[in-house]
C-alpha positions as CSV (number, residue, x, y, z in Angstrom):
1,X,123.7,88.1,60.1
2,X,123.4,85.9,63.0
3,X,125.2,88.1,65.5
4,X,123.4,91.0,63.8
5,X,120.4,89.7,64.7
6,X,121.4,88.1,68.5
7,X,123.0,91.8,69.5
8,X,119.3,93.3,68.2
9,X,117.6,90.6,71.0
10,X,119.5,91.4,73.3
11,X,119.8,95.1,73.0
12,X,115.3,94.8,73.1
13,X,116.1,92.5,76.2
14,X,117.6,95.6,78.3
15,X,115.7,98.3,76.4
16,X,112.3,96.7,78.3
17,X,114.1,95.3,81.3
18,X,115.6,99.4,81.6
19,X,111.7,100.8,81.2
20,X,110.5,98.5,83.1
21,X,112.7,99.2,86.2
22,X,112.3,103.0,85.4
23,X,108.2,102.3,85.4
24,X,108.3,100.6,88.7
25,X,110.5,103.4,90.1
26,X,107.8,106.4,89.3
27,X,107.1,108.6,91.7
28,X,103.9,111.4,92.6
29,X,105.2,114.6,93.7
30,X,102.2,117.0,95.0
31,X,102.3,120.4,92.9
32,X,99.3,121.7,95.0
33,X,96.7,121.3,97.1
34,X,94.3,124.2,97.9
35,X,91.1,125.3,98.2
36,X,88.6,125.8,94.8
37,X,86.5,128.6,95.3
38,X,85.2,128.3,91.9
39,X,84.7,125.0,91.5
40,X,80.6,124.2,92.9
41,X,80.8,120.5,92.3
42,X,80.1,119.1,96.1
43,X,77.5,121.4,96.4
44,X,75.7,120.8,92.7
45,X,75.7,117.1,93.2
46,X,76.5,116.2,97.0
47,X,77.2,112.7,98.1
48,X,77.0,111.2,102.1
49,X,80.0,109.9,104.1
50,X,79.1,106.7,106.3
51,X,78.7,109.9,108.9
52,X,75.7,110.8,107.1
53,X,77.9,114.0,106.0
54,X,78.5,115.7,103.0
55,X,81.5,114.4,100.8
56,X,84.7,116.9,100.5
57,X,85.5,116.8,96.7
58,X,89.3,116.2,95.1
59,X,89.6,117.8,91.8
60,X,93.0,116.2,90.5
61,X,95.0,116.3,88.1
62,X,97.6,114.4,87.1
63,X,99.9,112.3,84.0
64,X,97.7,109.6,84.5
65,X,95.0,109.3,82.1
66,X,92.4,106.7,83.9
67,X,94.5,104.3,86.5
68,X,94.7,107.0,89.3
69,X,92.7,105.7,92.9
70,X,93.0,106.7,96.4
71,X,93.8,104.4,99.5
72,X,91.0,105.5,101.7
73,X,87.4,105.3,100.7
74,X,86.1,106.9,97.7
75,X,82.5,107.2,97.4
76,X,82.5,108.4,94.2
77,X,85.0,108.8,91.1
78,X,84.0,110.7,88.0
79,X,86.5,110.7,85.4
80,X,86.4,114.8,83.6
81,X,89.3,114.5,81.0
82,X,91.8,111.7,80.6
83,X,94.2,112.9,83.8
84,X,91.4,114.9,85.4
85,X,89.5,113.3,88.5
86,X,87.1,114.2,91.0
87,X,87.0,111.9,94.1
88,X,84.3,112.1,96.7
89,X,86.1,111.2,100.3
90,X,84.8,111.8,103.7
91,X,86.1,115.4,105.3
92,X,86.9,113.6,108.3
93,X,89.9,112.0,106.7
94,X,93.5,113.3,107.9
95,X,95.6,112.2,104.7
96,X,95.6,111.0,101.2
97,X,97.1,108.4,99.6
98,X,97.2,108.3,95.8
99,X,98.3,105.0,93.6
100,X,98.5,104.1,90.0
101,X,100.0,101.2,88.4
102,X,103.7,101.5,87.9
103,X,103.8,104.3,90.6
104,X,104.8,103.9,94.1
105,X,101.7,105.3,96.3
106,X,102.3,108.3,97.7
107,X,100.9,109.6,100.9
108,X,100.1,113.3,101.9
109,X,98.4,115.2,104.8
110,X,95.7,117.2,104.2
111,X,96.0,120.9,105.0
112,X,96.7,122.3,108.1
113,X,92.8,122.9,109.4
114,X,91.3,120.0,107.4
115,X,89.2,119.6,105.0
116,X,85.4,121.0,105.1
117,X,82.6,119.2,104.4
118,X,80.8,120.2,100.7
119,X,83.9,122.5,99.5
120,X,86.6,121.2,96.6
121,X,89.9,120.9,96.5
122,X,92.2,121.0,93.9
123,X,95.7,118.6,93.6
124,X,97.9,118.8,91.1
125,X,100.3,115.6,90.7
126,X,103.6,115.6,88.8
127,X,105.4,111.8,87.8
128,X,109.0,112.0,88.9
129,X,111.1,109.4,87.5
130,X,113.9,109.5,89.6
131,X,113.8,106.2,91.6
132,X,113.2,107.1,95.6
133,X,113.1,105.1,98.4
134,X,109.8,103.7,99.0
135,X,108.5,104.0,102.7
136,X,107.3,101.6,104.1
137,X,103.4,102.5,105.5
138,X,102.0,101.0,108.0
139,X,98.5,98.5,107.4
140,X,95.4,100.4,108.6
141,X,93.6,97.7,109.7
142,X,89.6,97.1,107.5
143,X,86.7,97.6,110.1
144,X,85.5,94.2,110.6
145,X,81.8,93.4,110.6
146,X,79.9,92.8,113.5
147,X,80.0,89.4,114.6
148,X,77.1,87.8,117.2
149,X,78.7,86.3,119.9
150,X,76.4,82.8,120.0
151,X,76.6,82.7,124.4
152,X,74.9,86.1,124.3
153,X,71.0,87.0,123.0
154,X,72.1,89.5,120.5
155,X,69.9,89.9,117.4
156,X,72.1,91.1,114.7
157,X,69.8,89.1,111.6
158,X,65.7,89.5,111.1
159,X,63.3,88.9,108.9
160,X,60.0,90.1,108.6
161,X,57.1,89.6,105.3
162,X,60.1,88.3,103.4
163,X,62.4,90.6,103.9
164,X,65.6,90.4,105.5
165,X,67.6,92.9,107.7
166,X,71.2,92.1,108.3
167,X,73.4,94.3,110.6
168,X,76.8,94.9,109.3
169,X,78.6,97.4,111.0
170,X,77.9,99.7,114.5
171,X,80.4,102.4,115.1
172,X,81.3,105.7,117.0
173,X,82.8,108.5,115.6
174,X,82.6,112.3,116.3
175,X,79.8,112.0,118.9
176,X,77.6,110.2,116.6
177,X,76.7,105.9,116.5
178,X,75.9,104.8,112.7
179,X,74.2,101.5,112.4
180,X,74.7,99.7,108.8
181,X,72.3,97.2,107.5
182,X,72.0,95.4,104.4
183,X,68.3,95.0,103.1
184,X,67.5,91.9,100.8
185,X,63.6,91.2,99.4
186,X,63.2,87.6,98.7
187,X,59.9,88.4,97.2
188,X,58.8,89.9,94.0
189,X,59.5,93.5,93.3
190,X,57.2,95.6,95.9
191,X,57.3,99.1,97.8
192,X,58.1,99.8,101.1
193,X,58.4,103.0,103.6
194,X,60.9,103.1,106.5
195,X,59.5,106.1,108.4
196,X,61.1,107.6,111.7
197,X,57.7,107.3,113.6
198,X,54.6,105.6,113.4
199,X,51.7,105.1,116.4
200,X,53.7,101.7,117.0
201,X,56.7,103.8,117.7
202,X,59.8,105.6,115.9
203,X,63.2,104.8,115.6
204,X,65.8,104.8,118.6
205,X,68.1,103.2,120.2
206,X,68.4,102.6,123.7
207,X,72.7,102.2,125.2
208,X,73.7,99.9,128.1
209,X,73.1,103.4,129.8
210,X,69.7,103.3,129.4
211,X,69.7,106.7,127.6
212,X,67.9,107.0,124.2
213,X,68.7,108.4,121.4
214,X,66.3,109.2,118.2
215,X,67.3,109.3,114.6
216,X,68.5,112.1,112.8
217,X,69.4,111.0,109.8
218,X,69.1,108.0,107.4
219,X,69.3,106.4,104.1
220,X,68.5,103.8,101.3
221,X,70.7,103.1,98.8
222,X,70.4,106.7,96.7
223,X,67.7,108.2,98.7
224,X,67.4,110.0,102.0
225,X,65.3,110.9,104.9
226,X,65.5,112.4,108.4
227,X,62.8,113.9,111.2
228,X,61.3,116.0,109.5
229,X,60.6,113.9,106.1
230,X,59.2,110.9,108.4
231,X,61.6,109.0,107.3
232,X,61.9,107.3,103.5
233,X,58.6,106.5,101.8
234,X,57.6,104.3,98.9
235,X,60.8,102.8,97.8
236,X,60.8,100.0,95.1
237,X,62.6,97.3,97.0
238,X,63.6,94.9,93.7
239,X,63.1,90.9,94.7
240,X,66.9,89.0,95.8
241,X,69.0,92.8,95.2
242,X,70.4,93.7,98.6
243,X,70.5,97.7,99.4
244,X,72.6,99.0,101.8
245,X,70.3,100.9,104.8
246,X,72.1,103.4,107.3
247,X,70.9,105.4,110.2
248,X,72.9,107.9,112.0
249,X,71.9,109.0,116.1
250,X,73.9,112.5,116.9
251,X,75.0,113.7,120.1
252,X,75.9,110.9,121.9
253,X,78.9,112.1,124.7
254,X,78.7,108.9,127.0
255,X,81.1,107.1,125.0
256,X,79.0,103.3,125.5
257,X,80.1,100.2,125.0
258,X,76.6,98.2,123.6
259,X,73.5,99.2,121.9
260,X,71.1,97.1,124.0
261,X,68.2,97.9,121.5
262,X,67.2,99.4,118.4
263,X,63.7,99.8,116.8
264,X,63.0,100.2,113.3
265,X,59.8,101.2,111.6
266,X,58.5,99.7,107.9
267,X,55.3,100.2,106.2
268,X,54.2,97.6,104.0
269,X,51.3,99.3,101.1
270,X,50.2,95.3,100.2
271,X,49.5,95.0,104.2
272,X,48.6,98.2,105.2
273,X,50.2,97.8,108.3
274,X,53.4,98.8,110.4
275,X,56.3,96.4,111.5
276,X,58.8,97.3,114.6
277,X,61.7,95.3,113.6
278,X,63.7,95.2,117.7
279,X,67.6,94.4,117.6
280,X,69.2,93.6,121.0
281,X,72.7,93.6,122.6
282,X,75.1,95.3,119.8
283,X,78.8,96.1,120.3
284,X,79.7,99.0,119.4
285,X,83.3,99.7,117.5
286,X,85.7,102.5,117.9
């Protein structure tokens, strides 16, 4: 009874030591990945890139029911059916890297002519559990925040009636500069505009070129404005939640180094007035 009952142990011993190295050996193998003309999804409910462009859409599906992610930035995941995803990734993006627990990730590049802004793709996964060779890929390295450099007189932090604008990230990409800030009230709940011009000014930045550039685009957590809005008006800011604010400046070909100033407009209803909020002496990254 006693060896009976040791050969059961050890026989449940290798049965889960066997799935286990058989779980940690699955592999995705990438059925399709095309065009769907008739799915309207990026277009019925778009979401922005950091770019201030429209997200393209995954649509995919796969054996696994909820644990599926990608390893670039996903601005939004909706989960249609257990094992049916749709992923909202910036078009600008030159491969995709899916991962699951249990699976090795699993790296692709996109089609040929890339993908399009606003259109959906469909990808169709299939597990393979014959053990492969796992390549090793290389670390991408995370776009590190902007940090003031204390010898210079660069105003990255300001704070104006209560609240404070913090400026994370300034970057160049595709002829355009995107400025990130994060927007924290440390008063009670109130509204605010940020409007693209004003009779104190409008929005701009000025480069270490001394050329200018207006704003075409911006937004506040889920809403958006551009030129010919005036901006974003009468927006609850909520007191101590911070709310990430982003303004994108097009058509930039002189590749420059610093943003020696930016301007941005607020409105304040309980003041009636207009604040010019100046940041100077910003690095740029590429």
């Amino acid at each position: 009874m006693k060896t009976k009952l040791k050969l059961i142990i050890i026989s449940t011993f290798f049965l889960i030591l066997f799935l286990a190295i058989g779980l940690n050996g699955m592999n995705f193998k990438v059925n399709k990945f095309e065009k769907l003309l008739s799915d309207f999804q990026a277009e019925e409910s778009p979401v922005y890139d950091l770019r201030m462009n429209y997200c393209t859409v995954l649509r995919v599906e796969s054996e696994v029911k909820t644990g599926l992610t990608l390893g670039q930035k996903v601005y939004k995941k909706i989960i249609i059916n257990p094992g049916e995803y749709y992923f909202y990734i910036s078009a600008h993006e030159d491969e995709i890297t899916f991962k699951a627990p249990n699976y090795n990730s699993k790296t692709i590049k996109v089609p040929r002519k890339g993908l399009k802004m606003g259109q959906v793709y469909y990808v169709r996964l299939e597990s393979v559990k014959e053990p492969i060779v796992k390549k090793q890929q290389p670390k991408i390295p995370k776009k590190m925040p902007i940090v003031q450099d204390k010898s210079s007189k660069s105003t990255l932090l300001i704070t104006k009636q209560g609240i404070e604008f913090e400026l994370t990230q300034c970057f160049y990409a595709s002829e355009s500069i995107t400025m990130v800030f994060d927007v924290t009230n440390h008063k009670a709940d109130r509204e605010i505009s940020l409007v693209e011009r004003a009779k104190t000014g409008y929005v701009r930045i000025i480069d270490d070129k001394g050329m200018e550039y207006r704003s075409s685009k911006m937004t506040f957590g889920t809403k958006s404005g551009h030129y010919h809005s005036n901006g974003i008006k009468d927006v609850t800011v909520v007191e101590d939640v911070t709310t990430q604010l982003i303004y994108n400046f097009e058509k930039i070909k002189n590749n420059p180094k610093y943003i020696k100033r930016m301007d941005i407009l607020m409105f304040i209803p309980e003041y009636n007035s207009y604040f010019t909020l100046k940041f100077r002496d910003i690095e740029i990254q590429y």
